[in-house]
Every structure is written in C-alpha cells, then in structure tokens.
N, C-alpha and C positions, 0 to 999 in steps of 0.2 A: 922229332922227339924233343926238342931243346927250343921251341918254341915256347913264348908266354899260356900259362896256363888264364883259362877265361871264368868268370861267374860261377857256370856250372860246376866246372872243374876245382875250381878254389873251394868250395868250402868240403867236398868232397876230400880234394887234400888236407886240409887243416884236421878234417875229423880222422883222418890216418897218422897225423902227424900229433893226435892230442896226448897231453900226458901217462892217461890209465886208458885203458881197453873198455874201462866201464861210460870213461868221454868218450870212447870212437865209438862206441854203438849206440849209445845216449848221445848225441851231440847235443851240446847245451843253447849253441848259438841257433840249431837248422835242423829242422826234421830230417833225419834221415834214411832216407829210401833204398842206401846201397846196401846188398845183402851181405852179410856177416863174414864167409869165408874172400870175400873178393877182399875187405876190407883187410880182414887179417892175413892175407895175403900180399895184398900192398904195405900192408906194416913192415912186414918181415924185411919186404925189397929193400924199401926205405933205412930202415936199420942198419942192413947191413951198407948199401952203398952211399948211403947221406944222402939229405934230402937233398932233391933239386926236381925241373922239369923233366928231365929222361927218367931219373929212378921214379918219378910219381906215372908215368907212363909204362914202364917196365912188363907188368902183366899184363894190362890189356894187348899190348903186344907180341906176349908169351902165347894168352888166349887164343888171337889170330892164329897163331899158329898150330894150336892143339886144335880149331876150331878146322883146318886144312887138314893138318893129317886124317881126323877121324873122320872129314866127310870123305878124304878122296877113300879110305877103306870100305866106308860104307856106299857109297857107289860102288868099287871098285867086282863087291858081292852081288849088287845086282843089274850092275852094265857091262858091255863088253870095254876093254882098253881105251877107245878112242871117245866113246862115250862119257866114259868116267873120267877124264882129263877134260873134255867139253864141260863138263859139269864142275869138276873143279874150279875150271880156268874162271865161270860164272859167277861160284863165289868168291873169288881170290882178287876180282876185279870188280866188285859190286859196290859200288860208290860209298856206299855207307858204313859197308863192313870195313875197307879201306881207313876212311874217317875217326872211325871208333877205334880203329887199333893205335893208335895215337892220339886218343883223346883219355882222359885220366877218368874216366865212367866204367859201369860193370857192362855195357850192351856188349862188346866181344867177345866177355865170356859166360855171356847168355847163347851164343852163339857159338860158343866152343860146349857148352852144356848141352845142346840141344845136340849137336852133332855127333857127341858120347853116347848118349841115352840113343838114337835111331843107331848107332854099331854096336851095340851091346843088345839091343832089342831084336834088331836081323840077326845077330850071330847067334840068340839065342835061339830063334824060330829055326835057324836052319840046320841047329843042332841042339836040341832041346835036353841038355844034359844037366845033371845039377852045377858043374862047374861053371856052365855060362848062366845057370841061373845066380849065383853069388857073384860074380861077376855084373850082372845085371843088375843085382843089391847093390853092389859096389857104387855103381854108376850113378844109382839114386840117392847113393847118402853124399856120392858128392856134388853133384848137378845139385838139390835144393837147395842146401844153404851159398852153394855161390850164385844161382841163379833162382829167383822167383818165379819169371813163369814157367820154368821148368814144370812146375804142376798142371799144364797145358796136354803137357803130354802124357802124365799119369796114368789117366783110363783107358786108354785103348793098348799102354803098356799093359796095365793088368789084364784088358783081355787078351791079348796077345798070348800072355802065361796062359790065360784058361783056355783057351783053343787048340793049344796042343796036348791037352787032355794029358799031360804026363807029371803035370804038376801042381799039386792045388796053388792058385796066386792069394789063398787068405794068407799067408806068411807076407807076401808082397805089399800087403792095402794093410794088417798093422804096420809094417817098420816103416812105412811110408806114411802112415799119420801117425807114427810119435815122435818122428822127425818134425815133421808140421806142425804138430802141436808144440813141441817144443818151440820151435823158430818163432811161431807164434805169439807164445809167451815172452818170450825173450826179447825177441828181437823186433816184431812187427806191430802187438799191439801198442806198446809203449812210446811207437814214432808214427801213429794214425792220425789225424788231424783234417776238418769236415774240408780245412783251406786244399788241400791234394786234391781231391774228388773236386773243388769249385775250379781247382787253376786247369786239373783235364779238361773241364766244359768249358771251359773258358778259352782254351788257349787254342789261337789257330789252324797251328800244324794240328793239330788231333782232330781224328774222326773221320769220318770215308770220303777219299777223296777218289776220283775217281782212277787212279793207279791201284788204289786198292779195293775198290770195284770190282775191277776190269782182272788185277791179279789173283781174287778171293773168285769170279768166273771161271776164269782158266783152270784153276785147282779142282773146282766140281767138275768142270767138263773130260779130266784126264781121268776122272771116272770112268767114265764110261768106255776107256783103254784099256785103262790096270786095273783090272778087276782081281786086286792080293790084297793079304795084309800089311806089305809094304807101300802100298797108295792107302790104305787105311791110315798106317802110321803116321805118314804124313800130311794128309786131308784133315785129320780130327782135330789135330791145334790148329789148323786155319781156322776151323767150324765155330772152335769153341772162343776162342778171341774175337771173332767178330761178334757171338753173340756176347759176349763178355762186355764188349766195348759199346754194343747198343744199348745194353741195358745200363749203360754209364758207370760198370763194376771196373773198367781197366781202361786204362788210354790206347789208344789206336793211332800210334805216330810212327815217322818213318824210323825211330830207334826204338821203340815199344815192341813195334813189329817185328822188329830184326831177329829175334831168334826162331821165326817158324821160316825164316828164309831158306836156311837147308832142306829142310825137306817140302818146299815150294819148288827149288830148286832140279831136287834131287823126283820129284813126280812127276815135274814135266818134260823133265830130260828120258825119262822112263817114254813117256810117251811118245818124245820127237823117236827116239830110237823105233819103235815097234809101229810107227808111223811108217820109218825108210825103208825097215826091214819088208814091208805091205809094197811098198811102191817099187824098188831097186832090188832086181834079182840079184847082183855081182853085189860081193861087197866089196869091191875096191871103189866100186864107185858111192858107196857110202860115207866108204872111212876117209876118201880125197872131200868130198863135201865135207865132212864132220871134221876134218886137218887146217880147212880153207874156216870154217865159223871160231876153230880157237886161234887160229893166228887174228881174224878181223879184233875177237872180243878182247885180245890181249892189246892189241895198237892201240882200239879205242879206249880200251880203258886206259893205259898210259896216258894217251893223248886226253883225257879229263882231266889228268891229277897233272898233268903242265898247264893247264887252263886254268884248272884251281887254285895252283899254288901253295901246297902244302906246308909254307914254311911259312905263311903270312899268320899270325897266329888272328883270332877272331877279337882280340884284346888284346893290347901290348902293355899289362901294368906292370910288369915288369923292368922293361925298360923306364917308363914312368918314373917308378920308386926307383929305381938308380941316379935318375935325373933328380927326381924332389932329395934324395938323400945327401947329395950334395950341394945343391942349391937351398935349401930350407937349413934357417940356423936356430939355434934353440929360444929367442925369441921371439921368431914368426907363430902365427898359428893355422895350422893345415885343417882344414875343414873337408874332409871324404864321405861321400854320398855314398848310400847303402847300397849303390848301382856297382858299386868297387868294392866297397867297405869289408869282405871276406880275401878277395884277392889281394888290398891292402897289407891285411894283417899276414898273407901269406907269406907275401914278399920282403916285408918288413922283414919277419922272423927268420928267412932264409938269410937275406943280408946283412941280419945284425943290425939292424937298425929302430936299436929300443928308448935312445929319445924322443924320437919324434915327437913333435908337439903338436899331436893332433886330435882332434875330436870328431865323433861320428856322429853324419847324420841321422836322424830318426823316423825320416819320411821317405816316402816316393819306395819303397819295399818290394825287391823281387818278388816271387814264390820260393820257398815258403821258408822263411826263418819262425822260430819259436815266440808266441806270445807278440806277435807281432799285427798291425794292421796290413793284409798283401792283399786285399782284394783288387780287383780290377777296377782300373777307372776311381781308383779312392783318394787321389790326392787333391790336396786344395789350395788355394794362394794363402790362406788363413795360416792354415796348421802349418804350412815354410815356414811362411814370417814368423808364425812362434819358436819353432824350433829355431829359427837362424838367431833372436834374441837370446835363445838358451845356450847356443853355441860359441857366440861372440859377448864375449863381456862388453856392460857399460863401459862408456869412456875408452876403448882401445885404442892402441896408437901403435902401430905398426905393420908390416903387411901380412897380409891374408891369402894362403895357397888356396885355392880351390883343384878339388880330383874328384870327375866325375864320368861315367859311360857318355858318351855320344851316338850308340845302337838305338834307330830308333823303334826297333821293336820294344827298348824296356821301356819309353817313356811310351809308346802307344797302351803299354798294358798301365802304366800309371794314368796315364790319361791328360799328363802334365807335365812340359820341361821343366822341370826344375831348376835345370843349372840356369836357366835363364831368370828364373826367381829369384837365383841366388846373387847371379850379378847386378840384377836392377836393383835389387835390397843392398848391398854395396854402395853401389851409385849411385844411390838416392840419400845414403847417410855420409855421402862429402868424400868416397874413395875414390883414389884414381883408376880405375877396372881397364887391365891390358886385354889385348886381344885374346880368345882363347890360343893356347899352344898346341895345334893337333898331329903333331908329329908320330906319337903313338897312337899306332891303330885304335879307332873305335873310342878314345879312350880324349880327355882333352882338360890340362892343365890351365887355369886363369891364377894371376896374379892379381890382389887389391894393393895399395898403398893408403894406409888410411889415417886419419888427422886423430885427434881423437873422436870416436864415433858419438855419432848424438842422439 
C-alpha cells in the first residue's frame, strides 16, 4: 500500500487531489477515464486521512473487499459450501484482482460493481419481490457511476426482470438510461478524445490473446451445463465485450476485462460442480477433492505474490523526489520528462517541495494527456533538440538534473529514448554528463555540469 505510486496511478491521484470537483472530473492536464463515484470517493478518503500512497490506495482496497463479500454471497445461492469457498478462494487469489487492489485505478471496483449487480440480480430472480426489486435499482445507481462497464451487464439484468413475469423492467431501462445519460453528459462525453480509441489499437496488452480465447471458449461451452438464468447472467457480459472489443468500441486488456471475471468465475465453478456431482456418487468424496483445489489455489496464489514482490513499486519516483529534493539547490535546473512529469508533480506536492526549479518536457508523451502529441511511434531527434533549447536557456552555467522513466515499454510506444537525446545534447554543448543514477526503480536520475552552454 505505501509503495511509490506509477504513471498510471499518478495522474489519477493528482486529478483526486485537484482543487474543485469541477478539476477532478475535467482534469485539465489528462483525459480522464475514471468514473465519477470511485473518484469522489477517493476524494473523500483523501480528505480525511491526507494525502499519501496508502490513503490514494484505500478504496480500491475497500473495493476488494466488497468485491469478496458479494461474490462469496452470490455463489454462496447457488453452490453448495465447499464450492462457494472454491470459487471464492479463485477470485481472492487471481493475480490481477490482487494487483488492483493496491494499485490507485477503479478496476477493483469494477469488480466489486460487477459482483453487487450478479447478488442483487440472483436474489432478485429467486425471490422476485418489489423489495429486492429496489434493491436491485439500488445496485444500478451505484454500480454505474463507479464502474463503467457495469452497463455490460444491463440487458440481460433487464431480461431477467421481464422473465419473471411479476414486474414490468420498463421502470428498470428508464432509471437506467437517465443515469446514462446523465454520466454521459457530465462525465464521459467531455473527456472523449479520438487519442483513447488510437492508444486501445495501439497498445499491446489489448485484444485477444489467446488466455482470452481460450477463457471467452470455456464460458460458451458451460453452456451447454447450465442451462439458467444464472449462466445467462454471467455469459452475456463475456459476449458482449468481446464483441465490443472487436469492433474496436472497448479495449480487451487483462484489467479491462477484469470485471466480467466473477461471473466467469462463478459459471464455471457452476459447471466443475455438476460435472462432480455426474461423476462421484459420495459427496465426501467430492468435497475432499474440492478441500484439496482450495488449499493448492491458496499456496499458489501466495506463492505468486512472493515471486512478484508486492512491495517493489513499478516506479520509484518517490524515492527519486526525496533524493532530487535534497540534492537540487535553487540554482540548478531539473529538466522531467513527461515519462515522470505527473508523478513528479505528485510527489513534489505531497513533499512540500514547491521550489523546485524545474521545467517540463514537452515530448516523447504517454497516452493520453490533453491537447497533447501521444501518438505512437511520434517522437523525433528534431522536435527534442527543440524543446531541450526551449528548456535550457542560452548561455547556462550550472548543473542540469535530468528525471526520466527507464520502462521500456514507454519509450517503445514513443518509438525513441529520449533520455539518451537528452544526454548526447548535453554533451555535445560542452557538459560534463554523470552516469545515469538508477537506484530508483524503472525510473533514472543523470546529472550535467555545464560551462556556459553554447
């Protein structure tokens, strides 16, 4: 939890941590993509506990955890005991869910939304009463605004109402699009931008790989098992994301996906069950099997996250800006690449570190900041050496920080080290250029000494 916050994560924070409510949702520096209630929910955290790396982590944390309760209840209605703890035990230990609940993103509690909506949706079918119908309202008004694809699971919610014939779901499909529409307005169309839909197509992890093949297979074939409206429930947001993602309307990554995992989950555990119950007349000899798969799935999964190492943060600018904070005097001048440049500012600001005398890059551009150039593959030697002119005054005389990422995934989507542009241009105008310092994860400090520049 008290790990450095990364790229991702940073500018996410800053837009929670911005002045007015009207910057967190407009963020001015970064389109953005997190939905409304997760944000004003990390505000709150934030408020009250100050800001730091745990309280910017806090919910999605919280998430995890609502995200467990409700799935183990909603197995819990339609597995026996040992099944519904196997099912559990799979989301609790699923590498990714893990990840996100300590990463400062809303994918957790897309994934605690998603797990709300299937226990409210079963407890309504199995008791189709108006109280679990407003309860089921409930569910909807707050799954949408903290979670987006929550609208994945919309339609086969409202057939669900209309199948039990006891309720008309038209009450269901308006308050569910004037929510939409609102969020719409408000919140979604104002942070659209063509750059999101080019960096989905663009970017590697997205799109069918074959885990999600192979896991979108399995889902249709427990069809042919569970023949309810609980394999319904959960089959139709697989369905509908992958055709989503074909048609290049929604990205298909392993944290994109992550909120149709419960009820991935929870289908084929449906299945492995009425598979054993077919094959093993005793159930003791069922439930010692199904004892023996949550004890393996718990070890292994442990045994990941010591492999992993949870506490290595993916960027350490943290530590960094503790380091530049004291080593940089007010007339050096700190030059941070836009590879940092949000996480920068985060850390400054938490630190109290509002001398700093530094200047931001204006190339080599993750995805997706505002009015910015981020395409893929857009950087040039040209446009550096312009901006490093615009950066570095005629005539300086003194030294030069350089803070720049060392991940080379972001210089493969730039298509160019920069930080190596940065030191030959240095070093070619008469500085003494130190070796990089890469003490901090991923992340790598150079010092210049320079004469006056020529």
């Amino acid at each position: 939890m008290g790990r450095s916050l990364w790229l991702d994560e940073a500018w996410v924070a800053n837009s929670i941590n911005a002045p007015t409510l009207g910057q967190m949702f407009y963020y001015p520096n970064w389109l953005q993509s997190s939905p409304p209630l997760f944000l004003l929910a990390s505000r709150v955290v934030v408020r009250l506990m100050g800001i730091s790396n745990a309280s910017l982590r806090t919910v999605p944390l919280i998430m995890s955890l609502v995200a467990t309760g409700a799935f183990f209840a909603t197995a819990r209605r339609l597995l026996s005991a040992p099944f519904a703890i196997l099912a559990g035990s799979f989301l609790v230990f699923f590498t990714a869910e893990i990840e996100y609940s300590h990463t400062a993103k809303q994918y957790s509690g897309e994934v605690a939304m998603s797990s709300l909506l299937l226990l409210a949706t079963i407890v309504y079918l199995q008791d189709p009463y108006a109280k679990n119908l407003q309860w089921l309202a409930a569910a909807i008004a707050l799954a949408l605004p903290f979670s987006y694809p929550a609208v994945f699971l919309l339609p086969v919610i409202v057939l669900a109402v209309d199948v039990t014939a006891v309720h008309s779901p038209r009450r269901i499909i308006i308050f569910a699009a004037a929510i939409l529409a609102i969020m719409y307005a408000a919140f979604i169309r104002p942070n659209m931008a063509p750059e999101l839909r080019q960096y989905w197509t663009s970017d590697t992890e997205t799109g069918f790989s074959r885990g999600a093949i192979i896991a979108l297979a399995v889902a249709v074939a427990t069809t042919a098992i569970n023949r309810n409206w609980a394999q319904a429930l959960c089959l139709t947001p697989c369905l509908l994301l992958a055709s989503a993602a074909a048609l290049h309307w929604y990205p298909l990554s392993y944290r994109t996906r992550l909120f149709v995992v419960p009820g991935f989950i929870l289908m084929s555990t449906m299945a492995v069950e009425k598979i054993c119950l077919l094959l093993f007349s005793r159930r003791a000899t069922i439930n010692g099997l199904v004892w023996t798969l949550i004890a393996a799935t718990a070890v292994l999964g442990v045994r990941s996250q010591i492999i992993a190492d949870p506490n290595l943060p993916k960027e350490d600018v943290d530590g960094a800006v503790r380091f530049l904070q004291t080593a940089v005097s007010p007339q050096d001048l700190l030059l941070v690449h836009p590879s940092v440049g949000e996480t920068f500012r985060l850390y400054a600001n938490m630190h109290q570190w509002t001398s700093a005398p530094v200047v931001y890059g204006d190339t080599g551009w993750p995805c997706c900041p505002r009015g910015k150039d981020a395409r893929p593959a857009s950087s040039t030697q040209e446009a550096v050496t312009r901006d490093l002119r615009r950066m570095i005054p005629a005539g300086y005389s003194g030294l030069v920080w350089l803070l720049y990422t060392i991940r080379p995934t972001h210089w493969d989507w730039v298509g160019l080290d920069e930080s190596r542009v940065w030191r030959s241009y240095l070093a070619a105008h008469g500085c003494q250029v130190s070796r990089p310092n890469r003490q901090y994860e991923n992340v790598a400090i150079t010092v210049a000494e320079c004469t006056p520049i020529r």
